[in-house]
C-alpha positions in Angstrom: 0.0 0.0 0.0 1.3 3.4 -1.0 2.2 6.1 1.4 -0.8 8.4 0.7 -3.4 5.5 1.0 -2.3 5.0 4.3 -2.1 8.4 5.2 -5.6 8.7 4.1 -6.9 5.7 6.5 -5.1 7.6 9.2 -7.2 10.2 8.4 -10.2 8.3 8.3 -9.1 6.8 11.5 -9.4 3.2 10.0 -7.7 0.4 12.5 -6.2 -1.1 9.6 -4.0 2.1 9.4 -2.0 0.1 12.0 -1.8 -2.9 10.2 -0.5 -1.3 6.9 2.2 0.9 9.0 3.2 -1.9 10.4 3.3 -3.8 6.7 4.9 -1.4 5.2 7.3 0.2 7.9 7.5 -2.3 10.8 10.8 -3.9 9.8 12.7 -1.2 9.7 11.2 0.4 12.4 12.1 -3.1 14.3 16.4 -2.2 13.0 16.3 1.0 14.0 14.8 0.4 17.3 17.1 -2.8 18.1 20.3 -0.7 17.2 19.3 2.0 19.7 18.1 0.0 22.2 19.6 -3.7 21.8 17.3 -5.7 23.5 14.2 -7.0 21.6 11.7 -6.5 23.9 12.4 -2.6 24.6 12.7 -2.5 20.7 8.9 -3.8 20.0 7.6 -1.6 22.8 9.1 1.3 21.0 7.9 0.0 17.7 4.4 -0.4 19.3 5.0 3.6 20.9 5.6 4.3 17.6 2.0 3.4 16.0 0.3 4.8 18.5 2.3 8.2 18.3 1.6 8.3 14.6 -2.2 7.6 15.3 -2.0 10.2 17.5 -0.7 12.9 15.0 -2.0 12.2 12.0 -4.3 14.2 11.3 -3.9 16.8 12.0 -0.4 16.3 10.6 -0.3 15.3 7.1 3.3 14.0 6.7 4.9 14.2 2.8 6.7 11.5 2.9 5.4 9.4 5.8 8.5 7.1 5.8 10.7 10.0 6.8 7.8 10.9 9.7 7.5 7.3 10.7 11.1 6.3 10.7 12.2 10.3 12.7 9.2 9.3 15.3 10.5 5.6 15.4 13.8 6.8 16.1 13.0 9.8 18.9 10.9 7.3 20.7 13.5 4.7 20.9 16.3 7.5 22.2 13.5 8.9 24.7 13.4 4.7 25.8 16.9 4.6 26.3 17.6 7.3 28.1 14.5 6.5 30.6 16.4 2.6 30.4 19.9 4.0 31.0 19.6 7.0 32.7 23.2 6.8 33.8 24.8 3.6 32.3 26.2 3.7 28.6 26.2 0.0 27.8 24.5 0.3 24.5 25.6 -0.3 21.1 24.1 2.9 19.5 26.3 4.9 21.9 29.4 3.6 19.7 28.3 5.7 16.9 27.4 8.7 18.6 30.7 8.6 20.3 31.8 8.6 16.8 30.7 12.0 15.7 31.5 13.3 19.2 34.2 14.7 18.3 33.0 17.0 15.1 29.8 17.9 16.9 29.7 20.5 19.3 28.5 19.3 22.7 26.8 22.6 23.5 24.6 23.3 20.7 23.5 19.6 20.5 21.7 20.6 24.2 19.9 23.8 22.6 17.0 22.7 20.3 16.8 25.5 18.0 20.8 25.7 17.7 20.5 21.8 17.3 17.9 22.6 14.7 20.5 24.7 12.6 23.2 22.3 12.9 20.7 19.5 11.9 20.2 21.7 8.8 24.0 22.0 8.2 25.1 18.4 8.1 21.9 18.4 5.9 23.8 21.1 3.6 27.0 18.6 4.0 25.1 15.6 3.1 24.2 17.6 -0.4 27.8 17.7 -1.0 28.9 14.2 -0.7 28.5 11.0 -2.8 25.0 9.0 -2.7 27.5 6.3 -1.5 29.1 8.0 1.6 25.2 9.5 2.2 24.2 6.3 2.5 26.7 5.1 5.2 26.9 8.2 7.1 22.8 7.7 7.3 22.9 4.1 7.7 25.7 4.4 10.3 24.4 7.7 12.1 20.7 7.9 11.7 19.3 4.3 11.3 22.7 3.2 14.1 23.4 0.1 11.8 26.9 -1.2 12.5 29.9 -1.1 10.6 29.8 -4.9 10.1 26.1 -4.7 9.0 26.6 -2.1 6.6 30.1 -3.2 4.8 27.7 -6.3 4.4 25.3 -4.9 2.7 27.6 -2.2 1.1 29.8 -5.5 -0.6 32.2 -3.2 1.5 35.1 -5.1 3.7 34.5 -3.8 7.2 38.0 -2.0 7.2 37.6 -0.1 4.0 33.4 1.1 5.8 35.5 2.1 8.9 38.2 4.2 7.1 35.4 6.0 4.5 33.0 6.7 7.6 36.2 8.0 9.2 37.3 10.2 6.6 33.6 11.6 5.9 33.3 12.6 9.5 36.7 14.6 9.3 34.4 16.0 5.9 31.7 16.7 8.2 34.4 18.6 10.8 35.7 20.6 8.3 32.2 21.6 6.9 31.4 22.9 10.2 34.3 24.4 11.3 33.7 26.7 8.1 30.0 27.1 9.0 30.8 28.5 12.4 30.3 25.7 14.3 33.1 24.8 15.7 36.2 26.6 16.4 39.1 25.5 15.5 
């Protein structure tokens, strides 16, 4: 079922809107929510958070395209679970790749929604100047938290060679913002 036909049952606040998110969407939901939060059953309560937020938004939201909306809500729910799980342990594997980009993100704005806004908007700009390729690993590896492994798999990469491209695109990413004002040097 297509985006908009789904969109238009939420709309018409058909229970089957569930069932076709979950059709269409609820695999990947599932990945994203397992990297973040590495244990199954945390995953498919955020997955099942996940439906019910989008029930609850749409309408009166009317996201264009509801894969971006489903898969930003998936992932915001699952981070809002693991910081409620971990409050102060880091034991998880999605904290590997945000420990990643630690070091070319500035700590400060990151804390500061409408600052975190603008630098969301800047690695956006970034992304526009790189290679569909590196895109997709900086997204798988950063947004959706797939590991290195995972994605080198999918890739036809060899782990090493995913490692050293990811590397050199966040020292990309650092110089990008250190032009943009970002960071200082």
């Amino acid at each position: 079922m297509d985006d908009q036909k789904i969109t238009n049952l939420l709309w018409q606040r058909a229970e089957t809107a569930i069932e076709a998110l979950s059709k269409k969407f609820g695999n990947r939901l599932m990945l994203i929510a397992l990297n973040i939060l590495g244990v199954r059953q945390d995953a498919e309560e955020s997955v099942n958070d996940t439906y019910l937020a989008v029930w609850h938004t749409v309408p009166p939201k009317k996201p264009d395209p509801l894969a971006g909306y489903v898969y930003a809500t998936g992932r915001n729910i699952s981070l809002d679970r693991l910081k409620y799980i971990s409050a102060e342990k880091r034991d998880c594997r999605y904290d590997l790749s945000i420990d990643e980009l630690a070091n070319c993100l500035p700590a400060a704005l990151l804390e500061e929604t409408v600052e975190a806004r603008e630098l969301g908007l800047a690695i956006n700009r970034f992304l526009g100047t790189v290679s569909a390729d590196n895109r997709t690993l900086f997204l798988r590896r950063y947004w959706f938290g797939d590991s290195v492994q995972t994605i080198a798999r999918d890739l036809g990469l060899r782990e090493n060679a995913a490692s050293v491209r990811l590397g050199r695109i966040r020292m990309q990413l650092r110089e990008h913002l250190i032009k943009e004002g970002y960071i200082d040097e």
